[in-house]
C-alpha positions as CSV (number, residue, x, y, z in Angstrom):
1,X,0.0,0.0,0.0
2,X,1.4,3.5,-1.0
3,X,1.1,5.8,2.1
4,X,2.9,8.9,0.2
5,X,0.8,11.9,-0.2
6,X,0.4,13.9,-3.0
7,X,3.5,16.0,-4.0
8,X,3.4,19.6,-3.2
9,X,2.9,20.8,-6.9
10,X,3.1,24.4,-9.2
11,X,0.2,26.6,-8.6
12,X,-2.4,26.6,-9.8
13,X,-4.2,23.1,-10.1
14,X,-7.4,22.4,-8.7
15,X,-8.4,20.2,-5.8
16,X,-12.0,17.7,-5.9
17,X,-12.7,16.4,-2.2
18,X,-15.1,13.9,-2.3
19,X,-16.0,13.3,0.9
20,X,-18.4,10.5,1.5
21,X,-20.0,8.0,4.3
22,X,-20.5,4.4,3.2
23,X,-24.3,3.0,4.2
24,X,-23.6,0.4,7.2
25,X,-26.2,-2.1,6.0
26,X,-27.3,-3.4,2.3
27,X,-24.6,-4.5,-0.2
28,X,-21.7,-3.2,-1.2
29,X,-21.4,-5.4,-4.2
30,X,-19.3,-4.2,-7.2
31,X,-18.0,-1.0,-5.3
32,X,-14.3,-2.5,-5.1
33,X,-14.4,-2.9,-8.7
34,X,-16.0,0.3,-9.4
35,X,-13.7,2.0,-7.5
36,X,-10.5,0.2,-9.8
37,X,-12.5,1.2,-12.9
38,X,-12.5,4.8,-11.7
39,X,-8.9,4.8,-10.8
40,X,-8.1,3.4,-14.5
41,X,-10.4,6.0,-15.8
42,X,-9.4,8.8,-14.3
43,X,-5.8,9.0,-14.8
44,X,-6.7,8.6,-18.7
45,X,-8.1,12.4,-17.9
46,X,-5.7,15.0,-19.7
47,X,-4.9,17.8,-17.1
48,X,-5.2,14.5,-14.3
49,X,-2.6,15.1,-11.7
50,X,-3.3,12.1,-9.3
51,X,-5.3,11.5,-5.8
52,X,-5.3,10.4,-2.5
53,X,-7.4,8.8,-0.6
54,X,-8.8,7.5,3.0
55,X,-11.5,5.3,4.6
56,X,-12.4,5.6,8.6
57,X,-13.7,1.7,10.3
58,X,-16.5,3.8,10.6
59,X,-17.4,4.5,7.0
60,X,-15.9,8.0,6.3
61,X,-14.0,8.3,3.2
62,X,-12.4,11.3,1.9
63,X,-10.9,11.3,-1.9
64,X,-9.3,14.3,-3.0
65,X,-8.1,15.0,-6.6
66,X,-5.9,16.8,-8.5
67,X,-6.5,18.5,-11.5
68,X,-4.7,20.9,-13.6
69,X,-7.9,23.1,-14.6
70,X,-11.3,22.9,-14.5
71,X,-11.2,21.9,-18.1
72,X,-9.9,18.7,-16.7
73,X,-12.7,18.5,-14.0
74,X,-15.2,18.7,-16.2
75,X,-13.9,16.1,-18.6
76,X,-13.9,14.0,-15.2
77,X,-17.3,15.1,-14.6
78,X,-18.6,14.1,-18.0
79,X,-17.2,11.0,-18.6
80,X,-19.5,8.1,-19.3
81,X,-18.8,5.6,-16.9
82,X,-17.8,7.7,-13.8
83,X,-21.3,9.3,-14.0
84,X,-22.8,5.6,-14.0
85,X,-20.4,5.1,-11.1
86,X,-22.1,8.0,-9.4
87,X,-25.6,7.0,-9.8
88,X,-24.9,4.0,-8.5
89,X,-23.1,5.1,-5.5
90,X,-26.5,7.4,-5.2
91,X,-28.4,4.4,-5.6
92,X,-26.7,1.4,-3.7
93,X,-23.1,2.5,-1.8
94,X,-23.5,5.6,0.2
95,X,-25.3,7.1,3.0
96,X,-23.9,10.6,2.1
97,X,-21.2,12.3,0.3
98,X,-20.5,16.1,-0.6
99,X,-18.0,17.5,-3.2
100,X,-16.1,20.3,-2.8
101,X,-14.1,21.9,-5.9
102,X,-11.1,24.4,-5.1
103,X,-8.2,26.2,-6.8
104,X,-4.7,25.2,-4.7
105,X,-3.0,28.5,-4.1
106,X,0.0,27.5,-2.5
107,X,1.7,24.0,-2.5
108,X,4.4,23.0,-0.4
109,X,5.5,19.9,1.7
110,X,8.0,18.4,3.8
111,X,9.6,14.5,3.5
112,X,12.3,13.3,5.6
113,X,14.8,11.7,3.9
């Protein structure tokens, strides 16, 4: 498992936090795959910088992306199979989840070594 965080990275880019809570009962079938596809599929995105993400026992998950422009979003937004991804998560996988979309200012970062 890869525990490095996203490198700090030239301003601007954009940031996607998906932040989400996982429904407790019912079935979580297909969401491991789904979530595979999606990683496949987005790093085909052009402007894609990369993610990182993180799951509580509890159920809290927090994804955020990075993005060169909102060109890039928007192609990430639009694309066929993410969106189907979506519903579903909608209809079968989550409890909750909220997205917020924000332009990175500033970017640095500290790594011992």
């Amino acid at each position: 498992m890869d525990i490095t965080p996203f490198a700090a990275h030239e301003p601007p880019c954009y940031t996607v936090v998906f932040t989400s809570v996982r429904r407790q009962e019912g079935d979580a079938e297909g969401y491991g795959e789904a979530s595979l596809r999606m990683d496949e599929l987005v790093r085909d995105v052009p402007g894609f910088l990369g993610y990182e993400s993180a799951r509580t026992p509890g159920g809290l998950g927090i994804t955020v992306g990075y993005f060169r422009d909102e060109d890039a979003i928007r192609a990430w937004q639009r694309n066929a199979e993410h969106r189907s991804a979506q519903q579903r998560g909608r209809d079968e996988w989550y409890d909750s989840y909220t997205v917020h979309v924000a332009r990175v200012e500033r970017s640095y970062g500290f790594e011992r070594g």
